[in-house]
Structure formats: C-alpha cells, structure tokens
C-alpha positions, 0 to 999 in steps of 0.5 A, spaced: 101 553 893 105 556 887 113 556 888 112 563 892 109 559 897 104 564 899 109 569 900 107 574 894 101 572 893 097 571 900 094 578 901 091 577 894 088 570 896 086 572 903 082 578 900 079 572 895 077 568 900 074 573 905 070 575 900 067 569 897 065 566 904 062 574 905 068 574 912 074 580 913 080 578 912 082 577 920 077 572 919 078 567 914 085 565 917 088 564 912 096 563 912 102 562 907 105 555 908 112 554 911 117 554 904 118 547 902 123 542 898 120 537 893 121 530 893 122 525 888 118 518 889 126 515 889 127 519 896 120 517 899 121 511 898 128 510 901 125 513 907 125 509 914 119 508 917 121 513 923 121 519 918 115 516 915 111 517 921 114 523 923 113 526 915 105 523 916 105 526 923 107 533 921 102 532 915 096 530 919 097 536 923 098 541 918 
C-alpha cells in the first residue's frame, strides 16, 4: 500500500477490485491497513527474539 495506507484511496480500489472479480463492493472484503512505521534493516536486526515472534505472529495474522 502507498503512503496513505488506504485511506484515500480504499473506495477506489474497493470499487476496482469488486468489478474485476464481477462481486458488490460489500463483497470484496476489502479494508485499509492500520498506518505503519518503516523500519530499517538496522532496528529489525536489533530486535530480540520475543519481539520477533510477536512481529511474525502479527504478521501471520494479518
């Protein structure tokens, strides 16, 4: 996702999806992703493995 992290641009996107896969809107299921942070490669590999796994785990849910 771009910078906007779906905030602007999620109707658009929702209607494009829903008209590719010939569904309505309400049942593509599409929803904007929580804003993020970047992170660089220095503070992922500082990370401990407790906060790894908890990273992986969100990510695995996701």
């Amino acid at each position: 996702m771009g910078p906007c992290q779906g905030r602007y641009c999620g109707l658009t996107v929702l209607a494009l999806l829903a008209t590719a896969n010939g569904q309505d809107m309400d049942e593509t299921g599409y929803t904007a992703s929580a804003p993020l942070k970047p992170v660089t490669l220095g503070e992922l590999a500082a990370m401990d493995s407790t906060a790894q796994n908890a990273a992986e785990q969100s990510i695995n849910k996701g």
